[in-house]
Each structure stands twice: as C-alpha cells, then as structure tokens.
N, C-alpha and C positions, 0 to 999 in steps of 0.2 A: 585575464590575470587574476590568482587568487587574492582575495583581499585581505587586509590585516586584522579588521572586524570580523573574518571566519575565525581565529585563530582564537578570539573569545569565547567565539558560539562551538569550539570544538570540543566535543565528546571525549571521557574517558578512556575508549578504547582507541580514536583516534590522537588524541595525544600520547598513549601508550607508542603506539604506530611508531608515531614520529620520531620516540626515542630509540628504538628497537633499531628502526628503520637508519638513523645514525650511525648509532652504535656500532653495529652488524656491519654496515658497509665500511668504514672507517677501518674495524679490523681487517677486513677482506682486503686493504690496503686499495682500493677501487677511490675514484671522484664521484661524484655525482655525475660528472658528462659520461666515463664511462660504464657507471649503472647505468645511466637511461639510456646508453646504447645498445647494452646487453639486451634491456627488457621494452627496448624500442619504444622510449618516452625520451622527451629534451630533460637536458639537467635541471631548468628550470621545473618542470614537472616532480622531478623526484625534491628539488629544493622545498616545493611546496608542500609534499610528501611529510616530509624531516622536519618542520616549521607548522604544523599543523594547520597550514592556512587551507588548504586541499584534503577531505578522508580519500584514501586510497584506493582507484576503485576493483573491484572484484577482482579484475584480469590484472592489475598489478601487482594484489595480496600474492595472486598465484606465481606470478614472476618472483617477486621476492620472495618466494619459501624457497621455490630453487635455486635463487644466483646465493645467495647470503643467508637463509634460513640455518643451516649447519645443522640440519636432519631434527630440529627440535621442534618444530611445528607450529610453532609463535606464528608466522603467518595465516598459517592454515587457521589455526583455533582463533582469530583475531576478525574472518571474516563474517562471519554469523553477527559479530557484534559492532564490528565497523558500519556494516549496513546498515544496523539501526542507530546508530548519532548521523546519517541523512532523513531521519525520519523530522517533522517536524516534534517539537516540544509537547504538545499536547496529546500527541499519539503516542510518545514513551512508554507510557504504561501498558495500554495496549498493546506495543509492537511486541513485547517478552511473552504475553498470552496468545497469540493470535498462533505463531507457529505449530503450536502443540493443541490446541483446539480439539476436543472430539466431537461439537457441533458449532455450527456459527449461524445465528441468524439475524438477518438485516433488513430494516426496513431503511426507503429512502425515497424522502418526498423532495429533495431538493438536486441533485445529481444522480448520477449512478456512483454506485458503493468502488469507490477505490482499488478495493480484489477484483474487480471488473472492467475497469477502466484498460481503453488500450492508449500507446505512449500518444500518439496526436492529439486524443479527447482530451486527459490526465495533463498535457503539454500547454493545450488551451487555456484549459480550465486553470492552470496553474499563472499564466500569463496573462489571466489575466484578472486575477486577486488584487485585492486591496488590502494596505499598502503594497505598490510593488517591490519584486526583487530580484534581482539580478540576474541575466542569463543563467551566470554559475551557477547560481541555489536553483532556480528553476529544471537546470537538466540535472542537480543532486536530487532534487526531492522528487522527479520523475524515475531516475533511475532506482531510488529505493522504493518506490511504488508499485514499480513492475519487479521487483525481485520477490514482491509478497508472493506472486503468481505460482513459488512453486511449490504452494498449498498444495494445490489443485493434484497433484500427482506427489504429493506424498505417500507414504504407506507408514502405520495403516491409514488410508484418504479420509477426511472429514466429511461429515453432512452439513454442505454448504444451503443455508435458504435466501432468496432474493424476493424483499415484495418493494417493488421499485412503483412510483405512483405513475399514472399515464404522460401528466404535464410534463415531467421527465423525461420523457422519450421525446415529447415534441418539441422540448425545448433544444432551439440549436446551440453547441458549444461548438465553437472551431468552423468552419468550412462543412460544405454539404456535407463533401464526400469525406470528413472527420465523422461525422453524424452519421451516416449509413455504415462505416465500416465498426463504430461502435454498435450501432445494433446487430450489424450479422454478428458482432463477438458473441452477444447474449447469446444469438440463436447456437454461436456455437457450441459456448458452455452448458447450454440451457439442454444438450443430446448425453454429457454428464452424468451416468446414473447417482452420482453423489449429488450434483446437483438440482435443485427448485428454482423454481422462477415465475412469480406471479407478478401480477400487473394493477395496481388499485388503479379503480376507473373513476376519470373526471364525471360522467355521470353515476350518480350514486342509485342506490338502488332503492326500494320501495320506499323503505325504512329512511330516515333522513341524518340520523344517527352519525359521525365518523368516529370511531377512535383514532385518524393519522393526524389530525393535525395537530400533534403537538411538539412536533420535529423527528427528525433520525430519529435510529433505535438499533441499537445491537446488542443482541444476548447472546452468551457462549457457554457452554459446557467444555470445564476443565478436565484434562487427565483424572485429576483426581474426585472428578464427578461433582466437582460445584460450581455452581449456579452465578454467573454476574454478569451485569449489564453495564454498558458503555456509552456514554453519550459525548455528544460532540456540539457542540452553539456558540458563533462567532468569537470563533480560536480559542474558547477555552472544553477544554474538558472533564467528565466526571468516572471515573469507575465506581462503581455500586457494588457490595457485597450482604450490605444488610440486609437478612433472609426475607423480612416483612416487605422491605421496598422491590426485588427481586422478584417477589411474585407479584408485585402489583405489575409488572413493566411487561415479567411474562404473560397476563392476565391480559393486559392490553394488546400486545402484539397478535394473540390467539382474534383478539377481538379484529382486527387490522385483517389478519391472515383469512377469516368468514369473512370479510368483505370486501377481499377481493374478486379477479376473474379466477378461474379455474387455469392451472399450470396450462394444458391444451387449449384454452381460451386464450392464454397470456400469448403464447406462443403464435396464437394464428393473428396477432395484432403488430403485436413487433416484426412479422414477416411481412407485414401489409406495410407496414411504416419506413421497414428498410426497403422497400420492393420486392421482395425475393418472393418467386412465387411458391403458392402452396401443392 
C-alpha cells in the first residue's frame, strides 16, 4: 500500500501526474474503479496515482495517454520525467545528463556500476541498504534503474567504459545464482562494440602505486562536448564542472585505466568467475 510519506518525497512531474491524471479522468466522466478497469489496475491504484503517493509506472503513463490523454500528449511527454522522481535524491543531477551522454566512463571499486546492474543484483543490493526501505521504494528505485538500460541501444549509442575492481566481482550480493547471472550480463555487454570493460586486479602489479582507492568515479562527455565528473560517497553526491578539478579526476581515471587487466584479460576472468567456459 502506497504510503502517505511518498506523497512528500514526490517529484515535480509526479505531482503534475496526479493532477492531470484527476483532472482528465473526472472530465471523461469515468471513477477511478472504472479507469483502472480500462487500464487493468484497481482503483486503489489509480487512487494512488491521483494523490501522488505512487509515480505512475511506465505502462500506466501509456494507458493513460489513450483512455484520457485527449490526443495532447501530457502522458507521453510526462514519462521520461516521471521516471526520474524514482531516481534516488542524489542521483537527480545525474539522471538529466546521463540520457544524452556522448561518453560515459566508470570506475567502480565497491559494486557494479548501476547501467549494469541486472533486477536481482540491483534488488539485493537495494534490500539490503542501510537504512531500510520499504518493498514499495525498493521495486521504485529498481524499476528506475533498469529503465537507464535503454542507453545501451540508443542512437546515436554512447561509448560506454567499465573498470570494475576484481573484489567486486567476488563479492557476493544476492544468492549465487543472482551472482553468476550478474556476471554473464557483463560478459554480455562487454561483446558491445560501444562498450569496455576492464577488471583492476586485487593483486597489483610491479609498481605498488594505485590511483583507485579513492572511491567511484564517473566522467561523461556532454552533447555539447563538456567535460564533468560525478561522484557518489554514502548517499551524498557531487557533480564537478570546474575545468581544473575535471582534469585532475580525468588524469586519475587514465591512471586507474594503465592499471588495469587488458579488456581480453578482463573478459577471460569474469568468464572464469561466472563459469562460462572460454
């Protein structure tokens, strides 16, 4: 059951929703029991809808543009941004740049990077954060997690990089078999020609040197060809635009990226770790 404390934490465009979503049905002379029978939810659902205790999710935006839309689009143009008020708070800033991306790259010494994540890992991993949170928010902020996914097959597609540390892979999140079918995902992405995927190794190499340990790391290249980094450290976050700190973060990551395995080295480790033979 939605709760009354969403309805604080609810977003701009989810609030928009909810009045729309009123509004619109009200003139269409319709209840709410028989909206959500049209678009095969209980009325309770669509109550939740209307009240913003609930964002709307994807396959309701799209019911609602046909029962009650009235050819104007309000739903349709609502969904791109509905999805992101399930983002958490500190990802905001990010979730507006990430879509339009013309490179992304990520390091990630404590999980796999989120664009990667499949729903069981991302499910775990969400359930089992501190403090916790409710079923609800849990399958919200999974469903807007894998909706980033359709980076991947955008056009024109980005140059996705992944330099994921080794402890990472070995550390279990979820159930075995949560844990292998995350790794074959890399393997999958990882065949990708947009995509990279290197492995920093828990033994380190000659040199004793690391640039990773200083947490996450993600640089992106905008549309409009500039330069910012994105950080993430216990739930709060930073965007970076200032050109001097920028190249230090890029400066570092390069450094990160020499010391890892080689993409065909990453790849022949992760296939050893999920089983899959070579």
């Amino acid at each position: 059951m939605a709760k009354a404390a969403n309805k604080e934490r609810a977003g701009g465009a989810t609030r928009l929703v909810a009045h729309l979503a009123r509004v619109l049905r009200e003139k269409a002379n319709l209840t709410q029991k028989e909206l959500g029978r049209r678009l095969g939810y209980s009325a309770a659902a669509i109550s939740a809808v209307e009240t913003g205790a609930q964002p709307a999710s994807d396959a309701m935006l799209i019911g609602l543009e046909a029962e009650i839309g009235e050819g104007l689009g309000v739903f349709e143009a609502a969904r791109e941004w509905v999805s992101r008020d399930k983002y958490p708070d500190l990802f905001q800033d990010f979730a507006g740049i990430e879509p339009t991306a013309l490179t992304i790259s990520s390091y990630q010494p404590l999980v796999i990077d989120g664009l990667f994540q499949t729903e069981e890992y991302a499910t775990a991993l969400i359930e089992g954060g501190f403090p916790p949170v409710s079923n609800e928010r849990v399958r919200e902020l999974v469903e807007g997690r894998m909706a980033r996914k359709v980076l991947f097959d955008r056009d024109p597609v980005p140059l996705i990089e992944l330099i994921v540390a080794e402890d990472v892979l070995r550390r279990q999140v979820g159930s075995e078999q949560t844990m292998r079918d995350q790794l074959r995902c890399l393997l999958f992405h990882a065949e990708r020609r947009s995509v990279t995927i290197q492995v920093l190794p828990l033994k380190p190499a000659p040199r004793t040197d690391s640039a990773g340990l200083y947490g996450p790391l993600k640089l992106v290249e905008t549309v409009a060809h500039k330069r910012l980094v994105y950080l993430e450290v216990q739930d709060e976050s930073l965007l970076i635009s200032d050109p001097g700190k920028v190249s230090m973060y890029f400066q570092r990551h390069a450094r990160i990226r020499a010391q890892a395995l080689s993409p065909d080295e990453s790849l022949s480790l992760i296939q050893e770790l999920a089983g899959v033979s070579q």
